[in-house]
TITORKOL-993404 format. One line per 4 residues: for each residue z, x negated, y of C-alpha. Coordinates in Angstrom, 1 decimal. Layout:
Z:X:Y; ...
END
This chain:
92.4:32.5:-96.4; 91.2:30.8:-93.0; 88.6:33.6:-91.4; 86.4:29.7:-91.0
83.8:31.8:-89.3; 85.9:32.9:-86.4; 87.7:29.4:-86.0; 85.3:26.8:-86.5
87.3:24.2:-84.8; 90.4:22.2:-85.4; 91.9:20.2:-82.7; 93.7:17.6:-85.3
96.2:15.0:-84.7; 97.3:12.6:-88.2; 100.5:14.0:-89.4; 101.9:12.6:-92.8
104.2:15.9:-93.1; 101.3:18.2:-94.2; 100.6:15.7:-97.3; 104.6:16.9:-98.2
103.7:20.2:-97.8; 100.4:20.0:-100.2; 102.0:18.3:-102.9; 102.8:20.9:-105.9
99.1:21.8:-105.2; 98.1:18.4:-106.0; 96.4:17.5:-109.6; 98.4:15.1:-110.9
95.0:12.6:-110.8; 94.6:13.7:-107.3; 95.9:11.8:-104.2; 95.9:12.3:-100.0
93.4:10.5:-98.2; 95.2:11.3:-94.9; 96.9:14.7:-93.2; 96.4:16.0:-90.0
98.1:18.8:-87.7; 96.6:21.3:-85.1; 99.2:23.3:-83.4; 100.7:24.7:-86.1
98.3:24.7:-89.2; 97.1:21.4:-90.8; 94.5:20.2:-92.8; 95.1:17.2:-95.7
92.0:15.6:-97.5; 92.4:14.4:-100.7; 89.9:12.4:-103.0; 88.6:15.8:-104.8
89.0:18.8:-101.7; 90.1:19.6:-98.4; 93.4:21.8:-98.3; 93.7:23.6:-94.9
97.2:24.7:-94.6; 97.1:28.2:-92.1; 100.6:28.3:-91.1; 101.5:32.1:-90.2
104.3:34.5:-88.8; 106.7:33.7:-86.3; 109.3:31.4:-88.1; 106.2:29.7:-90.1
107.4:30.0:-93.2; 104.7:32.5:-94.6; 101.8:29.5:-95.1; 98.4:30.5:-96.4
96.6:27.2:-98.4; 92.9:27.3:-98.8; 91.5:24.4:-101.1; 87.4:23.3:-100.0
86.0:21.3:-103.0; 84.1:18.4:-102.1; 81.7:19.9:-104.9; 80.6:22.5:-103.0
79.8:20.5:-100.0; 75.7:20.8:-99.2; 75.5:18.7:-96.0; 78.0:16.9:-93.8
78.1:15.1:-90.7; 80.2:12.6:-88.8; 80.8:12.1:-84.9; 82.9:9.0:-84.1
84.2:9.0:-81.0; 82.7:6.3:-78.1; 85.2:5.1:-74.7; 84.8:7.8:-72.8
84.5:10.7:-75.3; 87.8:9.5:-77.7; 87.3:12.8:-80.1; 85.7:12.4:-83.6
83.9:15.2:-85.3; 83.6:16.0:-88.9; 81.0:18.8:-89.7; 80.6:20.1:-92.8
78.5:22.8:-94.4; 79.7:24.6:-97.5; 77.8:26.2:-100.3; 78.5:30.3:-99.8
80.9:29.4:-96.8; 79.1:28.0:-94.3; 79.9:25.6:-92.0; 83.6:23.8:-90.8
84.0:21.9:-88.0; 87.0:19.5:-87.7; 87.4:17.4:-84.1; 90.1:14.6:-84.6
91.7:13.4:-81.2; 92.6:10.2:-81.1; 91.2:6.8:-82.9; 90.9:8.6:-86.2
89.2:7.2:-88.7; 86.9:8.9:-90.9; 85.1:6.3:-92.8; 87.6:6.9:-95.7
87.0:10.5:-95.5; 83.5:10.3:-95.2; 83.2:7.9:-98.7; 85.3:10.7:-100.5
83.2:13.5:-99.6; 79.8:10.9:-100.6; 81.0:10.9:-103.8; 81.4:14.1:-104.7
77.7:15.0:-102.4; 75.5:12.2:-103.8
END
């Protein structure tokens, strides 16, 4: 699993490819909001959880896939991003986990996202 409290923050651009990668772990009622890379690992949001995909090793085949129920979601906050600062922000605080930050470079937009997670929170 993704030690969250030692790496708070991913630096994500969109990448379809990580929706591939998810998608034996998908319900079969389940479907990908949108995908996004950092470096090597990725994070996909679906309409029911977040999967953040840790990719490990050298060669990257060995991947670790840790699935964040919108359920368990307490609190959340969004941060688009303005002209001068182009980053959004995603912050979300987790039932028994604490919380995840997620900062999307880029015009990314998380109004889809942030509907997803409402209905699951509200």
């Amino acid at each position: 699993m993704i030690d969250f409290s030692n790496k708070q923050l991913f630096k994500l651009k969109q990448n379809g490819d990580y929706a591939d990668k998810v998608g034996e772990l998908l319900l079969p009622e389940e479907s990908v909001i949108d995908a996004f890379k950092s470096m090597r690992d990725g994070v996909v949001f679906t309409d029911k959880r977040i999967i953040a995909v840790n990719v490990q090793g050298i060669t990257g085949s060995k991947k670790d896939f840790t699935s964040l129920p919108y359920k368990n979601i307490v609190a959340y906050s969004v941060e688009t991003a303005g002209t001068l600062d182009i980053d959004a922000e995603l912050e979300i605080y987790f039932s028994a986990l604490g919380q995840v930050r997620f900062e999307f470079s880029g015009s990314t937009n998380l109004v889809e996202i942030s509907r997803a997670i409402s209905q699951h929170v509200l």
